[in-house]
TORTORDREN-759036 format. One record per residue (C-alpha): y, z, x; residue in three letters. Coordinates in steps of 0.001 Angstrom, whole numbers, plus 500000, padded with zeros to 6 digits. Example, Ala and Ser with C-alpha at 12.3 -4.5 7.8 and 13.67 -1.06 7.14 Angstrom:
2
495500507800512300ALA498940507140513670SER
END
This chain:
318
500000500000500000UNK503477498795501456UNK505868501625501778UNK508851501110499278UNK512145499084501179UNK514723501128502698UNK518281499593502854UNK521705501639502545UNK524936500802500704UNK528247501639502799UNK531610502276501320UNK535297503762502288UNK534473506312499083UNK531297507366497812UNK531082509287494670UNK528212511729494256UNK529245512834490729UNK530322516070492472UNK531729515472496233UNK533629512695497428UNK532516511174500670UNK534676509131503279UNK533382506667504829UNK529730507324503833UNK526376505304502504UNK524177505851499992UNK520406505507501843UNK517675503886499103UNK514288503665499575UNK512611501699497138UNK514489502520493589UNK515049505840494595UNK518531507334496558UNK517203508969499511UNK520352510780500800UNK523900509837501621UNK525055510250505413UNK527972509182507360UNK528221505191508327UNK528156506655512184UNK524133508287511014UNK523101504946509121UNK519211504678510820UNK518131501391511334UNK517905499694507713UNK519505496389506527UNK523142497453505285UNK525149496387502542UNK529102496695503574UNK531434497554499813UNK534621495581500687UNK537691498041501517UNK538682500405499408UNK535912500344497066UNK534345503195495625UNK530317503340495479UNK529336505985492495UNK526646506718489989UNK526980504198487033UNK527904505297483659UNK525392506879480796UNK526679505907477613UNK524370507041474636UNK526931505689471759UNK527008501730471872UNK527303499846468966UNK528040496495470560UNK529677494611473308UNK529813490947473935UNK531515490126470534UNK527976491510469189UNK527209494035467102UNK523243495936467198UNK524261496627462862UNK524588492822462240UNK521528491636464598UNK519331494491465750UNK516999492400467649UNK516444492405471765UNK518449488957472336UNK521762491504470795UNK520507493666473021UNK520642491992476136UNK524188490508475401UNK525595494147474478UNK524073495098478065UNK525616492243480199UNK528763493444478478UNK528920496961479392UNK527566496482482806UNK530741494324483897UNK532309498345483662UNK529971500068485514UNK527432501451482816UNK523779501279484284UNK522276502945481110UNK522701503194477472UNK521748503715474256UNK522213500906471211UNK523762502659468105UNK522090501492464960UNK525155503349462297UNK524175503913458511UNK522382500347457262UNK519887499405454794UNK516227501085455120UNK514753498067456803UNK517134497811459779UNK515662501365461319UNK512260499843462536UNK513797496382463307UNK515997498773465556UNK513280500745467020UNK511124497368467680UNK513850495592469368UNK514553498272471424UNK510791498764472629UNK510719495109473355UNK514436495322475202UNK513397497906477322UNK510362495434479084UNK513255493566480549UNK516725495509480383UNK515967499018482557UNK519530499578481221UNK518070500687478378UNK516997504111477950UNK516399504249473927UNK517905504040471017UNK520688506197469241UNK520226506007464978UNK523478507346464058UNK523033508136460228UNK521777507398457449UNK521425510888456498UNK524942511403456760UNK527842513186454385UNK529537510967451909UNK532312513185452898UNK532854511852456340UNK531498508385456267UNK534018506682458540UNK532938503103458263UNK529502503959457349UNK528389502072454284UNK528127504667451257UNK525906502526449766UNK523499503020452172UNK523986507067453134UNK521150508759451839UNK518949512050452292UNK515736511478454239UNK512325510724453118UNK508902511789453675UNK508336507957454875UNK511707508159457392UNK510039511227458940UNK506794508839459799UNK509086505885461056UNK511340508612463169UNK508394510729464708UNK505917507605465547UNK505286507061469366UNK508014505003470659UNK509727503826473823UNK513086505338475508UNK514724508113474124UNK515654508632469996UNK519006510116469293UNK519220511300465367UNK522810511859464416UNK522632513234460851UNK524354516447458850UNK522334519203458736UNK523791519965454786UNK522279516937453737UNK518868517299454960UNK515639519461453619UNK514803522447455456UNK512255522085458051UNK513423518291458663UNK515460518822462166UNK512162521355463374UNK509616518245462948UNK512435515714464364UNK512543518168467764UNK508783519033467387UNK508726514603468236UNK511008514885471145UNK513935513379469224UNK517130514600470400UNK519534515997467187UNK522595515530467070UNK525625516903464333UNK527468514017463147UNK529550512532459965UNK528887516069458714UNK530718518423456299UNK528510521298457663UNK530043525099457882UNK530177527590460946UNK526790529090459381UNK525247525761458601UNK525480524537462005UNK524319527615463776UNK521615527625461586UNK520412523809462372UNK520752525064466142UNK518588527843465352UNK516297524802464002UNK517035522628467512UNK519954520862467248UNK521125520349470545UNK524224517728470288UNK527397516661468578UNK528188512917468069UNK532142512342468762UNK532982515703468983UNK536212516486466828UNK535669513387464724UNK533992512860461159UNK533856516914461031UNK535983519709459554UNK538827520657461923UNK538558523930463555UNK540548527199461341UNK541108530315461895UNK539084531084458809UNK536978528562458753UNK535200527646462315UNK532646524919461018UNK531035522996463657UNK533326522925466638UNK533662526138467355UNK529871525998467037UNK529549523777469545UNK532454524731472301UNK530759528630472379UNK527095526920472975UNK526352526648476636UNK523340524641476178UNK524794521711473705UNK526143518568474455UNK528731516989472485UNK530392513076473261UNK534089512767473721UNK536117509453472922UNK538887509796475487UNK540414506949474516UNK543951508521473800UNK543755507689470171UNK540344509362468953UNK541138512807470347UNK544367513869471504UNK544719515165475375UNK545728518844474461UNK542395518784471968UNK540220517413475175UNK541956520085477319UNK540357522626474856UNK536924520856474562UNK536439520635478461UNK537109525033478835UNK534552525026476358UNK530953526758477314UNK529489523221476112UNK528196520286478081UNK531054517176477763UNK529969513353477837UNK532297510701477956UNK531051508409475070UNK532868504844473845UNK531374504115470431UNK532053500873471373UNK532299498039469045UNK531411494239469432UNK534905493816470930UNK534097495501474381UNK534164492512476885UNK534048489876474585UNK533153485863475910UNK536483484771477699UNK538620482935474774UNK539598479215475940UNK542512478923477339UNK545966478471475439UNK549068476916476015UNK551683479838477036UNK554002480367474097UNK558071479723475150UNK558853482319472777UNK556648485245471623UNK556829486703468676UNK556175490680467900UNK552989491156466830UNK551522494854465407UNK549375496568468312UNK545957496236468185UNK543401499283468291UNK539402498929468658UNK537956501548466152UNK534749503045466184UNK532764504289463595UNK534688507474463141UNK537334505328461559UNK538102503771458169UNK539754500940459228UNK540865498863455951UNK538775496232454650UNK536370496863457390UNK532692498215457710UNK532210497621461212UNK535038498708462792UNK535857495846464843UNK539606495123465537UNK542039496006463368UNK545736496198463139UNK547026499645463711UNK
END
């Protein structure tokens, strides 16, 4: 048996998701990183050399994607949409990620779960597959389909806890479900996560109790924090051992909020609940106006939103 290749990556910066390194490179012996050392230490493997002034750093983990490419997994969950939403996301740095199925008809679940087991064969960027509803509050549907929100079924729980491929990401609201439903989702391995919920203080400490152990878009599609009413993110900043996704995009959650969220005892993730509008095909070209005229800004929503006239939250004037 060959022993696996050796080869190092050099850089000016390298980025070990805790320590910056000067002038460093990453050694990598077969898909595994062996160690980083100094560019004066590099033993005697083949090199790559980063062009000056580039940073070498872990890629990104996103585990909310609901498109890229001018795709979206809703309208086409199939491995070809897929692969396009992966090319798209990897021209910024994300290595790994999860497609985002939201709230859709009954049949789209295992077409999403299939596509995904055949994706991953080919795409290592995928790790699984994030089903954000259906079992969702009509509350808080953002631009969830009501028609399709609904309270799970005996046959969902044989669909959600069949062997599978990658990782499974349930966002749901724990009001909405039967008791005993998040135990026998955990009991699978599928990771639970409070989303789209109307759920109280109680109700969520209770479904942690049961093994909820996330929060999808922390802040939105949930009751705000009160002083007399904590509901679900006060829940989850006071639990050391949750995880709960961010949108730090400036316009989803405020900085002072995210100031607040990151001194909480929780685990942060950056998340983008992207839409088909990240990285999009390059338009043709056009002939440069003489005189422009003001247009409204443009904002890409996600499915926290309620963007009007919209159910996928793809552009929309703001």
């Amino acid at each position: 048996m060959k022993p696996p290749r050796r080869h190092a990556v050099a850089a000016n910066f390298v980025f070990d998701g805790t320590k910056l390194h000067h002038d460093a490179a990453v050694l990598i012996e077969g898909s595994l990183v062996a160690g980083i050392v100094r560019r004066t230490e590099i033993p005697a493997v083949a090199v790559t050399t980063l062009p000056d002034g580039a940073w070498l750093a872990p890629g990104f983990v996103d585990i909310q994607v609901n498109g890229g490419g001018d795709v979206l997994f809703n309208e086409d969950p199939s491995p070809d949409t897929i692969s396009k939403i992966a090319a798209a996301h990897r021209r910024f740095g994300t290595t790994g990620f999860l497609p985002t199925l939201i709230t859709d008809s009954p049949e789209k679940i295992p077409a999403a779960i299939a596509a995904v087991r055949t994706a991953m064969e080919t795409e290592p960027a995928v790790l699984g597959l994030h089903l954000e509803g259906p079992f969702i509050s009509r509350e808080k549907p953002g631009v969830h389909d009501p028609r399709f929100i609904r309270p799970p079924t005996s046959a969902d729980l044989d669909v959600l806890t069949a062997p599978r491929s990658g990782a499974l990401v349930v966002t749901l609201a724990p009001e909405e479900v039967p008791t005993g439903f998040i135990e026998q989702l955990v009991a699978a391995d599928v990771r639970v996560c409070l989303g789209h919920a109307m759920a109280t203080y109680e109700q969520t400490r209770s479904a942690m109790a049961a093994g909820l152990g996330g929060f999808t878009h922390l802040f939105n599609a949930m009751p705000p924090l009160q002083s007399r009413d904590p509901g679900p993110i006060a829940a989850a900043l006071e639990c050391a051992t949750c995880f709960y996704g961010l949108i730090v995009d400036g316009v989803h959650v405020d900085p002072a909020i995210l100031r607040i969220a990151l001194r909480g005892l929780g685990q942060p993730m950056l998340v983008t609940d992207a839409m088909p509008t990240a990285s999009p095909p390059s338009p043709p070209k056009r002939r440069r106006r003489r005189h422009s005229a003001s247009r409204p800004a443009r904002r890409c929503y996600g499915s926290t939103a309620s963007p009007s006239g919209s159910t996928t939250g793809r552009w929309n004037g703001a």
